[in-house]
PDB file with SEQRES, HELIX, SHEET and CRYST1 records, atoms N, CA, C and O in Angstrom:
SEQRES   1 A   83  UNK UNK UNK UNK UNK UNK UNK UNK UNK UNK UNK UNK UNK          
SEQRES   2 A   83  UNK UNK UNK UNK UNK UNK UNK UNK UNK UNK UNK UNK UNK          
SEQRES   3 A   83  UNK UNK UNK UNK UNK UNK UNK UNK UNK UNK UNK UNK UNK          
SEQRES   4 A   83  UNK UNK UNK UNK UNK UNK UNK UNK UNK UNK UNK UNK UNK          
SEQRES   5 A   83  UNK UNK UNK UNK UNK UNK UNK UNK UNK UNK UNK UNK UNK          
SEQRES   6 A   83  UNK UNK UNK UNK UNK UNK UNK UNK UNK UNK UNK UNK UNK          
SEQRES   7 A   83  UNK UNK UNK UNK UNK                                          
HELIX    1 AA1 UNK A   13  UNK A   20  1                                   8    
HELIX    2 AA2 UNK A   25  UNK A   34  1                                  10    
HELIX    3 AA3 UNK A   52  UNK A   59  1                                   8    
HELIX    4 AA4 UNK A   67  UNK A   69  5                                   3    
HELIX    5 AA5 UNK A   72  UNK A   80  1                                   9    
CRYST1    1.000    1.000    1.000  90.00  90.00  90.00 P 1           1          
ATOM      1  N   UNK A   1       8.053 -16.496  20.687  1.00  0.00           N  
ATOM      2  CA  UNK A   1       8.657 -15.194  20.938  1.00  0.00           C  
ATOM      3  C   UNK A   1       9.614 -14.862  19.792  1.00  0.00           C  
ATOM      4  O   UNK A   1      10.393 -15.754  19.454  1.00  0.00           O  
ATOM      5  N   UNK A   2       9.657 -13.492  19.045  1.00  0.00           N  
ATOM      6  CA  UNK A   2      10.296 -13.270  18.270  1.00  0.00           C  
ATOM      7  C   UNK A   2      11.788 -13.034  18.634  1.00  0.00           C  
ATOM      8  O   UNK A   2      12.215 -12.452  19.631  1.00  0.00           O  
ATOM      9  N   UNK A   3      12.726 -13.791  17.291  1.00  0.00           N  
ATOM     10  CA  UNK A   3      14.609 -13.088  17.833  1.00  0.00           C  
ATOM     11  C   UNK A   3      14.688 -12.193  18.122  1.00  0.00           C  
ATOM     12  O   UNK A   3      13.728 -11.428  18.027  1.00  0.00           O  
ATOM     13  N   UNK A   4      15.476 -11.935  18.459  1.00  0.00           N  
ATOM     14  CA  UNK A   4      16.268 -10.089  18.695  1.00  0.00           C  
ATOM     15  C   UNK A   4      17.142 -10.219  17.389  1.00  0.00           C  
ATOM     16  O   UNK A   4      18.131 -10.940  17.256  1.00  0.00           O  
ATOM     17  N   UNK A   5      16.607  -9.416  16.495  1.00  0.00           N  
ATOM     18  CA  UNK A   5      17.372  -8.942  15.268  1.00  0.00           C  
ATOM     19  C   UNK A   5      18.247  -7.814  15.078  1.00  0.00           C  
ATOM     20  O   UNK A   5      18.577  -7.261  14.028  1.00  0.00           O  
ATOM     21  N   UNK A   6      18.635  -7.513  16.524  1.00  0.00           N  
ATOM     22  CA  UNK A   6      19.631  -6.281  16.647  1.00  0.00           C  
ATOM     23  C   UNK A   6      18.965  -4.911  16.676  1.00  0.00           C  
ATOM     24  O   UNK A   6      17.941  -4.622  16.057  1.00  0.00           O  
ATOM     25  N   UNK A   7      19.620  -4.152  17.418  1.00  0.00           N  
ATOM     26  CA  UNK A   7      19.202  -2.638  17.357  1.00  0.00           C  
ATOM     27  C   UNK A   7      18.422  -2.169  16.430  1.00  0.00           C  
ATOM     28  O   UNK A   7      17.264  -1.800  16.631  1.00  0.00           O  
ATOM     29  N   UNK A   8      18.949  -2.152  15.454  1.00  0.00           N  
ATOM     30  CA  UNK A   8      18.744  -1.777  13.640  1.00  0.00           C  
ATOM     31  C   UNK A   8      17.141  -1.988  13.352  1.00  0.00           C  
ATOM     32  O   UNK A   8      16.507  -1.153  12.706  1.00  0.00           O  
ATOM     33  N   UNK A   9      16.783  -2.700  13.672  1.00  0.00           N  
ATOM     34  CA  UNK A   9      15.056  -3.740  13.728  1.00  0.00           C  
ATOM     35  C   UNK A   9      14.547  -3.191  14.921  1.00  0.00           C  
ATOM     36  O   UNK A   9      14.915  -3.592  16.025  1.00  0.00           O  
ATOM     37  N   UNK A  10      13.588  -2.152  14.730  1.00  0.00           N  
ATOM     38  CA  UNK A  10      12.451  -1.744  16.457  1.00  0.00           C  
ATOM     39  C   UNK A  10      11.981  -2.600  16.617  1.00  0.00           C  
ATOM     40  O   UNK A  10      12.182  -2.918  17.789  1.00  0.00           O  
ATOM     41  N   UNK A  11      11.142  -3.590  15.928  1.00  0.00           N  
ATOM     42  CA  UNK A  11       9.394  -4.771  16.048  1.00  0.00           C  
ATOM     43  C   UNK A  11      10.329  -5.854  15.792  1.00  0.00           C  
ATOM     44  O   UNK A  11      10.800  -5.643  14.675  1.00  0.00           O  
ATOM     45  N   UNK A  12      10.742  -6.741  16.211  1.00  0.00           N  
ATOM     46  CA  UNK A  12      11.002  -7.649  15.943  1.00  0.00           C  
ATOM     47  C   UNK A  12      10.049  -8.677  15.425  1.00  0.00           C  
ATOM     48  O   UNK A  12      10.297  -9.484  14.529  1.00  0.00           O  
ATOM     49  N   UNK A  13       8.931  -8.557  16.088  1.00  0.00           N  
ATOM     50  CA  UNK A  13       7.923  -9.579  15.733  1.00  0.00           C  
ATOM     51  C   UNK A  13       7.090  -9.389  14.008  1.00  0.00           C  
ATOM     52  O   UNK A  13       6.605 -10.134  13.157  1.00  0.00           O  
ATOM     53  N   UNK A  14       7.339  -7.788  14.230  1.00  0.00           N  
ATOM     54  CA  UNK A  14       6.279  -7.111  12.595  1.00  0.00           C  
ATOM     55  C   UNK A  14       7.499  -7.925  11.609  1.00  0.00           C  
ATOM     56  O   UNK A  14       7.197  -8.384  10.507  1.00  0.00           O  
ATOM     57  N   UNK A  15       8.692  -8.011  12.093  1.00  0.00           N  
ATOM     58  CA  UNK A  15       9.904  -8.230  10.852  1.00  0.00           C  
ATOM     59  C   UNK A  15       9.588  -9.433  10.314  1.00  0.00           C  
ATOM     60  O   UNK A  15       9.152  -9.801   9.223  1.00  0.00           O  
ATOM     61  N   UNK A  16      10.005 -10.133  11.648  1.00  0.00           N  
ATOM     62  CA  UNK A  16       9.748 -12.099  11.064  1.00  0.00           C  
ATOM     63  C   UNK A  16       8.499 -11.865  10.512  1.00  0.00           C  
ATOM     64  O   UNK A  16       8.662 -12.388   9.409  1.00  0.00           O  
ATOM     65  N   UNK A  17       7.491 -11.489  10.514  1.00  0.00           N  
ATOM     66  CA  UNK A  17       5.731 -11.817  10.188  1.00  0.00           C  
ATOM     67  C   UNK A  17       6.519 -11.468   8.502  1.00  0.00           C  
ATOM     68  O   UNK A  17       6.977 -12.267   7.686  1.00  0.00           O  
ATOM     69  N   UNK A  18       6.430 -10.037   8.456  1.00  0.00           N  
ATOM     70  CA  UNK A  18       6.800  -9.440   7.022  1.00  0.00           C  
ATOM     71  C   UNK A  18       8.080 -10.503   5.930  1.00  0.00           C  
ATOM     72  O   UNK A  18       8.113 -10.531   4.700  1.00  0.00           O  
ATOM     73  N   UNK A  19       8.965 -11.237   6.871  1.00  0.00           N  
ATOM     74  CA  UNK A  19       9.647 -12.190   6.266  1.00  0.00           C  
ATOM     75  C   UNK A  19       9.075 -13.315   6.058  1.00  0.00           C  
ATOM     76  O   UNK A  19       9.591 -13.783   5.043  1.00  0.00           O  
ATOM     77  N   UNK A  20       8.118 -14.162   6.549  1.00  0.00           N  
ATOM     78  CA  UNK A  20       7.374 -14.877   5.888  1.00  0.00           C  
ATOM     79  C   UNK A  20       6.340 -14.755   5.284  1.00  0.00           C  
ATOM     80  O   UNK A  20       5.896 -15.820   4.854  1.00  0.00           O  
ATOM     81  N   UNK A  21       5.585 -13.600   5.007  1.00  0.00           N  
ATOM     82  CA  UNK A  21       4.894 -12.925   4.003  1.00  0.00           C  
ATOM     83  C   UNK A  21       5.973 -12.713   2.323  1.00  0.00           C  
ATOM     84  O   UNK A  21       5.682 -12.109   1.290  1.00  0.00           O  
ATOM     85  N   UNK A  22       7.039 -13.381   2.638  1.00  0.00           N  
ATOM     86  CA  UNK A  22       8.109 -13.028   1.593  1.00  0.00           C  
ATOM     87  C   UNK A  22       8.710 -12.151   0.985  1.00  0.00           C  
ATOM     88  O   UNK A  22       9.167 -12.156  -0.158  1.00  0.00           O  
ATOM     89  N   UNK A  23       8.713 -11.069   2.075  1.00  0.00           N  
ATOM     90  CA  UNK A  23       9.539  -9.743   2.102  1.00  0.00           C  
ATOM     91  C   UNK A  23      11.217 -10.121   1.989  1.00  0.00           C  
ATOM     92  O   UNK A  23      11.872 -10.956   2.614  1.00  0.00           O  
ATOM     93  N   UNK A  24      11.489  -9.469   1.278  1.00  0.00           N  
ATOM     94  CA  UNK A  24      13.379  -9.192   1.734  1.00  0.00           C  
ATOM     95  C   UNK A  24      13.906  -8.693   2.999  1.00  0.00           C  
ATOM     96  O   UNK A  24      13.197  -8.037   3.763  1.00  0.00           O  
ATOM     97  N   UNK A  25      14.620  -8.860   3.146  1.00  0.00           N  
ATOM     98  CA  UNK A  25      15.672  -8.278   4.448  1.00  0.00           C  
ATOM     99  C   UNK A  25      14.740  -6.770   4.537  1.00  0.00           C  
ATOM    100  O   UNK A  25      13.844  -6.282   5.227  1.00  0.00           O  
ATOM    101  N   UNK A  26      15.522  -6.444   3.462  1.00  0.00           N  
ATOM    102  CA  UNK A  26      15.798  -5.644   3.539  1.00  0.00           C  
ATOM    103  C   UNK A  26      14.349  -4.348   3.248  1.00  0.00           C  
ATOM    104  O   UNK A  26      14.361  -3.153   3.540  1.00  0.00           O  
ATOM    105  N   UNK A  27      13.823  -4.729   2.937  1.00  0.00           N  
ATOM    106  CA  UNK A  27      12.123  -4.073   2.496  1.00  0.00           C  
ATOM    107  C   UNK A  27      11.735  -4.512   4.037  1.00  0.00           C  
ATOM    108  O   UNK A  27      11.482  -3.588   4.810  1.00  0.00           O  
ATOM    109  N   UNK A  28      11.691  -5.436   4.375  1.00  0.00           N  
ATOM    110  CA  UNK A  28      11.393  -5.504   5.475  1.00  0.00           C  
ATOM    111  C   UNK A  28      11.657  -4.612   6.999  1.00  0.00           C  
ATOM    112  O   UNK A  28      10.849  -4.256   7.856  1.00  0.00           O  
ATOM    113  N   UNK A  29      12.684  -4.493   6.930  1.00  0.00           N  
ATOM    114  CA  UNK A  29      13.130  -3.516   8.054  1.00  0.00           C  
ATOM    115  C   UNK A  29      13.194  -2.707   7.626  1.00  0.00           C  
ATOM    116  O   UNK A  29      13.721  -2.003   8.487  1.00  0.00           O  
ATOM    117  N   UNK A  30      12.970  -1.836   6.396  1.00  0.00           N  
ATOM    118  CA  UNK A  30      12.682  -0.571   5.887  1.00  0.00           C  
ATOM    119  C   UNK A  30      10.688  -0.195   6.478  1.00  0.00           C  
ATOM    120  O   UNK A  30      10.330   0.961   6.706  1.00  0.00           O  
ATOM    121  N   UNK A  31       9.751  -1.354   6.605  1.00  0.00           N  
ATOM    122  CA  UNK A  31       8.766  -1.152   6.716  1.00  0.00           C  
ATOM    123  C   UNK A  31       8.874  -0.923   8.489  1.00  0.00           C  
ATOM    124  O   UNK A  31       8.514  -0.056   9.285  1.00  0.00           O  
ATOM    125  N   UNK A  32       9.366  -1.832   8.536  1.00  0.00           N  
ATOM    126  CA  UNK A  32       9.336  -1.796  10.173  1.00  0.00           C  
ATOM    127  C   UNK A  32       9.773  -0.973  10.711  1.00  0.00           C  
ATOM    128  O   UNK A  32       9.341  -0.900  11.862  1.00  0.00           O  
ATOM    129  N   UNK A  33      10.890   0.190  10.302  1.00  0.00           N  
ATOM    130  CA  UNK A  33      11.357   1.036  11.116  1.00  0.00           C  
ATOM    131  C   UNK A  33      10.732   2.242  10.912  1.00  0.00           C  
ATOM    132  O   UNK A  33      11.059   3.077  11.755  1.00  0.00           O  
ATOM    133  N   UNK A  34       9.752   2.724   9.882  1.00  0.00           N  
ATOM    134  CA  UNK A  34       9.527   3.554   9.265  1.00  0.00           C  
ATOM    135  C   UNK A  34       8.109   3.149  10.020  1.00  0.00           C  
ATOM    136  O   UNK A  34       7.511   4.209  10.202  1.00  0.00           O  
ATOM    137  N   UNK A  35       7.414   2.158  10.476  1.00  0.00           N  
ATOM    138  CA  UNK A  35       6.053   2.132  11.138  1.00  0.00           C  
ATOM    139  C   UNK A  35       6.568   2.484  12.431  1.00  0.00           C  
ATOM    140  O   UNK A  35       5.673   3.042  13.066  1.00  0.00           O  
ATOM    141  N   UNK A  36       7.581   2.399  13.057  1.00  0.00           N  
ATOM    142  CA  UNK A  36       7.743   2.398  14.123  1.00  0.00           C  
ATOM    143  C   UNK A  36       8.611   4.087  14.526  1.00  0.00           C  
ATOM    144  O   UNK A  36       8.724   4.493  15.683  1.00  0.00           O  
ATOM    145  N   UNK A  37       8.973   4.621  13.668  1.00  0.00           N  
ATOM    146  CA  UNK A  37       9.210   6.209  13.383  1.00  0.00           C  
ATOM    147  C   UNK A  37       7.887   6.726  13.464  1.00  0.00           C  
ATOM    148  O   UNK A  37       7.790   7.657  14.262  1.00  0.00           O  
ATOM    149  N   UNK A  38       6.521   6.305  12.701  1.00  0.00           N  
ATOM    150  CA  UNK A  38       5.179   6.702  12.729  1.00  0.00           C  
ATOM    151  C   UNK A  38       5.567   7.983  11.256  1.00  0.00           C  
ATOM    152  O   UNK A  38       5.125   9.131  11.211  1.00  0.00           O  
ATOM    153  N   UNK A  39       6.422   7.370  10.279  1.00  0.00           N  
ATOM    154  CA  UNK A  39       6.632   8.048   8.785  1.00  0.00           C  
ATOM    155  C   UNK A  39       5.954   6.630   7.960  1.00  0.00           C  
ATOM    156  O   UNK A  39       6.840   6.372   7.145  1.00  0.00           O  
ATOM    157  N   UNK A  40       5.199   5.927   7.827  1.00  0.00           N  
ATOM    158  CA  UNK A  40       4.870   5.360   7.184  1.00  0.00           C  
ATOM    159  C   UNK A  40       3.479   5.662   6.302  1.00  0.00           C  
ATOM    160  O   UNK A  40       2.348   5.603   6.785  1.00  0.00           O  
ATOM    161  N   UNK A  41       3.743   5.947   5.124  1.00  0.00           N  
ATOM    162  CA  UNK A  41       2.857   6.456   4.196  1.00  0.00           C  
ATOM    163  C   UNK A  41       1.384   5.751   3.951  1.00  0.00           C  
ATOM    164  O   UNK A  41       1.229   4.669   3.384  1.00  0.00           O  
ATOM    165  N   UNK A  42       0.424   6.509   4.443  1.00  0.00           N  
ATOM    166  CA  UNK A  42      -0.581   5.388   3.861  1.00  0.00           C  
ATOM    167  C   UNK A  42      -1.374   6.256   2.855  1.00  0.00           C  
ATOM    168  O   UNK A  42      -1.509   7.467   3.028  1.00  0.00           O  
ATOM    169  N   UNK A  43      -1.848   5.648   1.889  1.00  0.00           N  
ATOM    170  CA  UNK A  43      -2.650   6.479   0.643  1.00  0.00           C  
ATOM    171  C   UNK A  43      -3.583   5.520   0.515  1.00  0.00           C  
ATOM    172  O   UNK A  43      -3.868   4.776  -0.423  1.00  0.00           O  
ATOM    173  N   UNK A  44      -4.100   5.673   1.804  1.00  0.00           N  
ATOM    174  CA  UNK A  44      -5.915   4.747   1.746  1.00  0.00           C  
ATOM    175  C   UNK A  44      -6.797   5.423   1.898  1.00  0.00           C  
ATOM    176  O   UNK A  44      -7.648   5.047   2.705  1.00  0.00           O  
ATOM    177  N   UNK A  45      -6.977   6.669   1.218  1.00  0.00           N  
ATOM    178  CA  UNK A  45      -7.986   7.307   1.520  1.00  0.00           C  
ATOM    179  C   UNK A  45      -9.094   6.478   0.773  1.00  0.00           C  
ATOM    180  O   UNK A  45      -8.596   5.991  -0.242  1.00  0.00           O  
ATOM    181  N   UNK A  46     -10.869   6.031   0.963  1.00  0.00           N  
ATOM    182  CA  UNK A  46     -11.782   5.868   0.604  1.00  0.00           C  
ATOM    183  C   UNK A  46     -11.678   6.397  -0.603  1.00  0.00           C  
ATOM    184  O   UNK A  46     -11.243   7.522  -0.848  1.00  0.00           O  
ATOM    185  N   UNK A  47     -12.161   5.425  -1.555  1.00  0.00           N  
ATOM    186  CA  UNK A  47     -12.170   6.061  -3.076  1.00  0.00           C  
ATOM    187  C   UNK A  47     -13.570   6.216  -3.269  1.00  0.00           C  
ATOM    188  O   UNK A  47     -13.826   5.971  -4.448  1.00  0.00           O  
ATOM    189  N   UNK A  48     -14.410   6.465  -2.733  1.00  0.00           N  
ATOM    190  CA  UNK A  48     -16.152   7.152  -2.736  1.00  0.00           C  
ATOM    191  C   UNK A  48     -15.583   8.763  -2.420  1.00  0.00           C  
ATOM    192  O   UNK A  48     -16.127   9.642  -3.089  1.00  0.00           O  
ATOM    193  N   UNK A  49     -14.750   9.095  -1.650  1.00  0.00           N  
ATOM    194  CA  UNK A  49     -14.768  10.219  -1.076  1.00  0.00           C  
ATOM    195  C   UNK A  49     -13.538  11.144  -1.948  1.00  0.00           C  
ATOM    196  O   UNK A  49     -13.287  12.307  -1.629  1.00  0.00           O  
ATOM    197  N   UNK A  50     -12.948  10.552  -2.895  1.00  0.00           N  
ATOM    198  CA  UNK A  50     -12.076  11.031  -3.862  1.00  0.00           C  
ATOM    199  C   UNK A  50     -12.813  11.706  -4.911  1.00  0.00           C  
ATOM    200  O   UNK A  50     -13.931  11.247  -5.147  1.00  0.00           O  
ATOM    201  N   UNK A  51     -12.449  12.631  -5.543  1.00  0.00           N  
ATOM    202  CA  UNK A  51     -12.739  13.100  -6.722  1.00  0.00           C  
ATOM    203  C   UNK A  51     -12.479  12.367  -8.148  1.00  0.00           C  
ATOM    204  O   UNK A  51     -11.426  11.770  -8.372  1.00  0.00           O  
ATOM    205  N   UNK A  52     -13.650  12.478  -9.197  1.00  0.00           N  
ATOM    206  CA  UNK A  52     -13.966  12.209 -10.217  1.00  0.00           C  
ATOM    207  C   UNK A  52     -12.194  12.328 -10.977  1.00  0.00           C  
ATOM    208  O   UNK A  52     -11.650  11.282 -11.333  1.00  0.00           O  
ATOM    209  N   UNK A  53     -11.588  13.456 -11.113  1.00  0.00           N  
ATOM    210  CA  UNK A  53     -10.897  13.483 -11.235  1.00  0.00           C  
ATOM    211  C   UNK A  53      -9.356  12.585 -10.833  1.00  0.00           C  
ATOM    212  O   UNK A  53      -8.554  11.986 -11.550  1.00  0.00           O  
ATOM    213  N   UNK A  54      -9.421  12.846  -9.286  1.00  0.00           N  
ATOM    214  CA  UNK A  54      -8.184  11.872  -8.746  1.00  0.00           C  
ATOM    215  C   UNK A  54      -8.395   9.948  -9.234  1.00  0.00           C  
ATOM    216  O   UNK A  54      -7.549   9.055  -9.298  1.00  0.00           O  
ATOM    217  N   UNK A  55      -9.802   9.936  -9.480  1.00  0.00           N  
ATOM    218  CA  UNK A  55     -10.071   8.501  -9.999  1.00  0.00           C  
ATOM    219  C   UNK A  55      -9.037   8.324 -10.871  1.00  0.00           C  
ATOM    220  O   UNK A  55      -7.989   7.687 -10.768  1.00  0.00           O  
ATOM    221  N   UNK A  56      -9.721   9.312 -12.168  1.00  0.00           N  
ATOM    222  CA  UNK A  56      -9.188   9.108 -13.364  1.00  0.00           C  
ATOM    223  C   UNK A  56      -7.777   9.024 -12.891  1.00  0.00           C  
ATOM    224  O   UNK A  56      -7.162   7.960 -12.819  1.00  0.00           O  
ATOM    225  N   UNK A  57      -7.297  10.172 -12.576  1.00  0.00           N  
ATOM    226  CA  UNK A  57      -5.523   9.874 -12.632  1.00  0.00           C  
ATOM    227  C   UNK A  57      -4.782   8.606 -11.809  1.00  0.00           C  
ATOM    228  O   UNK A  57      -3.625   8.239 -12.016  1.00  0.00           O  
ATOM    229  N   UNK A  58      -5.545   8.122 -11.003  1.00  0.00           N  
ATOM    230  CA  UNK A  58      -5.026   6.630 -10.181  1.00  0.00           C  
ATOM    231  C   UNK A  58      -5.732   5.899 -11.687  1.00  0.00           C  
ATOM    232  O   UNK A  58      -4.923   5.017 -11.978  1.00  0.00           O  
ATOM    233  N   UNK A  59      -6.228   5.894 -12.149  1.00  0.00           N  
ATOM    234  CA  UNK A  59      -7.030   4.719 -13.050  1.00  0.00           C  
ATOM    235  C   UNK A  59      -5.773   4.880 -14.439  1.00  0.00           C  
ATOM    236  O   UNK A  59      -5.473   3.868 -15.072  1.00  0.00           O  
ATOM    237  N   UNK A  60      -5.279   5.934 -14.701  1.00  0.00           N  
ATOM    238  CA  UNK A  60      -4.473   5.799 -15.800  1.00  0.00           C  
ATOM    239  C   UNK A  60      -3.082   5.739 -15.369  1.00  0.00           C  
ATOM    240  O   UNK A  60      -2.223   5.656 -16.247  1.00  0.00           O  
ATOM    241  N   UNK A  61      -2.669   5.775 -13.898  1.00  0.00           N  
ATOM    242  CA  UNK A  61      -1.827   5.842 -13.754  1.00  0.00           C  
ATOM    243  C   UNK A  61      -1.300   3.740 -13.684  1.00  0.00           C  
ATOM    244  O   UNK A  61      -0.249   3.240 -14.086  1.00  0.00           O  
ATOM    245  N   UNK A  62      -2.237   3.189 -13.179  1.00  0.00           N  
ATOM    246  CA  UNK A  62      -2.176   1.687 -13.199  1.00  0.00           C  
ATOM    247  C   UNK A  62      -2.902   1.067 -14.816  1.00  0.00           C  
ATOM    248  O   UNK A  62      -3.048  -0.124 -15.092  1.00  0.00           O  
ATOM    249  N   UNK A  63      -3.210   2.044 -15.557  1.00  0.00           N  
ATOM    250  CA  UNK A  63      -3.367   1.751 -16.477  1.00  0.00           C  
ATOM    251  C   UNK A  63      -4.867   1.240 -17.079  1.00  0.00           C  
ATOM    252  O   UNK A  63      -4.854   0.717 -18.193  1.00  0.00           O  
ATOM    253  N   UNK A  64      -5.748   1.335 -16.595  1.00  0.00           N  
ATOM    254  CA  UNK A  64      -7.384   0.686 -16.677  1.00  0.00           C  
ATOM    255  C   UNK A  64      -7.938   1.595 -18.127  1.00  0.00           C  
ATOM    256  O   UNK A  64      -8.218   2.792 -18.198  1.00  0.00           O  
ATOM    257  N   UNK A  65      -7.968   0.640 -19.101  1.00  0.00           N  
ATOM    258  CA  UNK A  65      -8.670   1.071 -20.663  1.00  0.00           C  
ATOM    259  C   UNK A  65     -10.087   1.029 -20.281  1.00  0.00           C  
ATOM    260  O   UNK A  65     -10.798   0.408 -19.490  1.00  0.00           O  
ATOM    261  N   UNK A  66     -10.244   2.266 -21.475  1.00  0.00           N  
ATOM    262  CA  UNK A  66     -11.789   2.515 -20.976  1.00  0.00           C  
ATOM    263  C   UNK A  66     -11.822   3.526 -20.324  1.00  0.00           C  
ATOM    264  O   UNK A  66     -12.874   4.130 -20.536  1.00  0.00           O  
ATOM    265  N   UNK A  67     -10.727   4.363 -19.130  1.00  0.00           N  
ATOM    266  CA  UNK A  67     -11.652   5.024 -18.086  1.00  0.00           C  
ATOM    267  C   UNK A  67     -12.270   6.058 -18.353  1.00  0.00           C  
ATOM    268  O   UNK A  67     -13.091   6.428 -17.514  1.00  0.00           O  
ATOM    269  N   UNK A  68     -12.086   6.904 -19.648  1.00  0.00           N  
ATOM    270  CA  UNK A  68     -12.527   7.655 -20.298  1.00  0.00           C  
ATOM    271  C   UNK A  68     -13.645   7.914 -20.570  1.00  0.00           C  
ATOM    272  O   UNK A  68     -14.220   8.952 -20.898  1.00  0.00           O  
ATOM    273  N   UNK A  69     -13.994   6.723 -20.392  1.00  0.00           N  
ATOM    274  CA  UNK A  69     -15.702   7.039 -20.872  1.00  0.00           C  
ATOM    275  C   UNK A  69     -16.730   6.142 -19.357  1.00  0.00           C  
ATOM    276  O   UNK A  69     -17.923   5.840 -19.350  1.00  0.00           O  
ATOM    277  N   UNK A  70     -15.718   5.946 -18.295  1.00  0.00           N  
ATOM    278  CA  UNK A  70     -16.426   5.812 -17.288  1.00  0.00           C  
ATOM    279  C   UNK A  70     -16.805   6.792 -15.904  1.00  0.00           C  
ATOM    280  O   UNK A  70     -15.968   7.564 -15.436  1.00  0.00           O  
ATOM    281  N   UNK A  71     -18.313   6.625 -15.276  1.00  0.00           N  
ATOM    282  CA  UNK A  71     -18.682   7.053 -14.774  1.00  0.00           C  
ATOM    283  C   UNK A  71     -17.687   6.720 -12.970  1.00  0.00           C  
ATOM    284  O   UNK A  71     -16.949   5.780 -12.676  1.00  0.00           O  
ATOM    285  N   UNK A  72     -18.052   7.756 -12.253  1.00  0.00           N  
ATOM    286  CA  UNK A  72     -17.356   7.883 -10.964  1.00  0.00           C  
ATOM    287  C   UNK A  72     -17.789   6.145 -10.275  1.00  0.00           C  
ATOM    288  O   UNK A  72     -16.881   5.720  -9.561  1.00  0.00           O  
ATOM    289  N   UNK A  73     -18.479   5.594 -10.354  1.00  0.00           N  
ATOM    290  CA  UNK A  73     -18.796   4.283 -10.003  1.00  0.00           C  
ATOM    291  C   UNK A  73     -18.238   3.239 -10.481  1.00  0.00           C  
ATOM    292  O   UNK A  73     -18.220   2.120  -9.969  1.00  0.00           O  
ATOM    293  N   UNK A  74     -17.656   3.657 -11.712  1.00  0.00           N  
ATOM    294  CA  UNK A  74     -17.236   2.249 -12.865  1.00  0.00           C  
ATOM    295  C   UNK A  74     -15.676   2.756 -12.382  1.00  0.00           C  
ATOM    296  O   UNK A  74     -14.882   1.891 -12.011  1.00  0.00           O  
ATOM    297  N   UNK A  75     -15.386   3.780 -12.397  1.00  0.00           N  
ATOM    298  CA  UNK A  75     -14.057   4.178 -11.824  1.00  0.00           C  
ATOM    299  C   UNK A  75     -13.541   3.296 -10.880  1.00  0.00           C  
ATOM    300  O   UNK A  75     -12.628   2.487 -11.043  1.00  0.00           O  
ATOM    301  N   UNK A  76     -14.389   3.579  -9.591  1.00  0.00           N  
ATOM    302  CA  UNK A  76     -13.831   3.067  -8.378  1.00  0.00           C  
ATOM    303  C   UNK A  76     -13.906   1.286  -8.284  1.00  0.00           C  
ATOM    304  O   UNK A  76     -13.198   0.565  -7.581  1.00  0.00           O  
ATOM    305  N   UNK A  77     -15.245   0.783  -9.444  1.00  0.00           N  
ATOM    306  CA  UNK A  77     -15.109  -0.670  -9.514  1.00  0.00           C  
ATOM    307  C   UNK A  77     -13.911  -0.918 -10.385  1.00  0.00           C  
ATOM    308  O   UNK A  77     -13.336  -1.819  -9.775  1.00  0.00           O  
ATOM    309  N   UNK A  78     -13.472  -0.752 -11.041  1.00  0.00           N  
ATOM    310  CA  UNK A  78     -12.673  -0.676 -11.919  1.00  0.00           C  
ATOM    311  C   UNK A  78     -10.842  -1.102 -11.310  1.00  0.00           C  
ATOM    312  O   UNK A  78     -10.120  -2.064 -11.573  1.00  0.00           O  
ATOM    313  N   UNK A  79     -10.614   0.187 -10.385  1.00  0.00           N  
ATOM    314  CA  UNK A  79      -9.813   0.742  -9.387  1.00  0.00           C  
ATOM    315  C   UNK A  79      -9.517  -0.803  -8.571  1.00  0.00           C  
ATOM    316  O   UNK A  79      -8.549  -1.543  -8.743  1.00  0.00           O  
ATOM    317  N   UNK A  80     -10.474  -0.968  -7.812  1.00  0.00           N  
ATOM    318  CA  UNK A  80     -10.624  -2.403  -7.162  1.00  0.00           C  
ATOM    319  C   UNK A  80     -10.426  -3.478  -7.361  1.00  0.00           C  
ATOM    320  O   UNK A  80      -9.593  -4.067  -6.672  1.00  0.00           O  
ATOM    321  N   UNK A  81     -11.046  -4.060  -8.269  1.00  0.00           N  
ATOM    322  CA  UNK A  81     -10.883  -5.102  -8.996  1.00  0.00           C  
ATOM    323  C   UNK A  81      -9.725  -5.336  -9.975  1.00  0.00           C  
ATOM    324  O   UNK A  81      -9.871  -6.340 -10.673  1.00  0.00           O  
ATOM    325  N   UNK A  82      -8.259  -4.405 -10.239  1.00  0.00           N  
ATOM    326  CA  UNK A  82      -7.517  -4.319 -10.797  1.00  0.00           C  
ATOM    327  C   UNK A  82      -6.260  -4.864  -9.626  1.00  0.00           C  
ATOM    328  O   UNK A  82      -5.957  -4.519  -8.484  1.00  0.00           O  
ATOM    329  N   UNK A  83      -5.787  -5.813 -10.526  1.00  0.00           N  
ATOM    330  CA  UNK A  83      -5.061  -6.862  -9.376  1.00  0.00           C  
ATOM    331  C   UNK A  83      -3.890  -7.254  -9.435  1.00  0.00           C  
ATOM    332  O   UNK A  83      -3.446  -8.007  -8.567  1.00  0.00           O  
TER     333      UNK A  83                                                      
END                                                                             
C-alpha cells in the first residue's frame, strides 16, 4: 500500500512508481497532479496520420540529418528510432 504523501500528492501510488522510475520530488508530483487535474499534455498523435510536413518539423526539431531528402516513411522511421 502506498504512503500518504500529504494533501499536495492526489495518487499516491502513481508518485512512489514515478520515484523509482527515478523521477525527482519534484517532477514527480508535478506529473501526478496534473494527471489527476486531467491537464496532462499528451502529443501522441500517430505519426502515419501526421503530415509530411509536421514530420519534417518534429524531425529537425530533435535534429535527424538527412530529413531533407527523406520520404514520409523514412521520416517516421527515422522519428522512431531516434533515442
Amino acid at each position: 500500500m502506498a504512503r500518504d504523501h500529504g494533501a499536495q500528492i492526489k495518487d499516491d501510488g502513481l508518485y512512489e512508481e514515478l520515484r523509482k522510475q527515478g523521477q525527482s520530488k519534484e517532477k514527480a508530483a508535478r506529473i501526478v497532479n496534473a494527471k489527476a487535474k486531467g491537464s496532462l499534455e499528451h502529443r501522441s498523435t500517430h505519426l502515419e496520420d501526421r503530415t509530411k510536413d509536421e514530420l519534417m518539423k518534429e524531425a529537425r526539431e530533435i535534429g535527424i540529418a538527412g530529413r531533407s531528402r527523406m520520404d514520409k516513411a523514412a521520416l517516421i522511421k527515422a522519428i522512431r528510432d531516434h533515442g
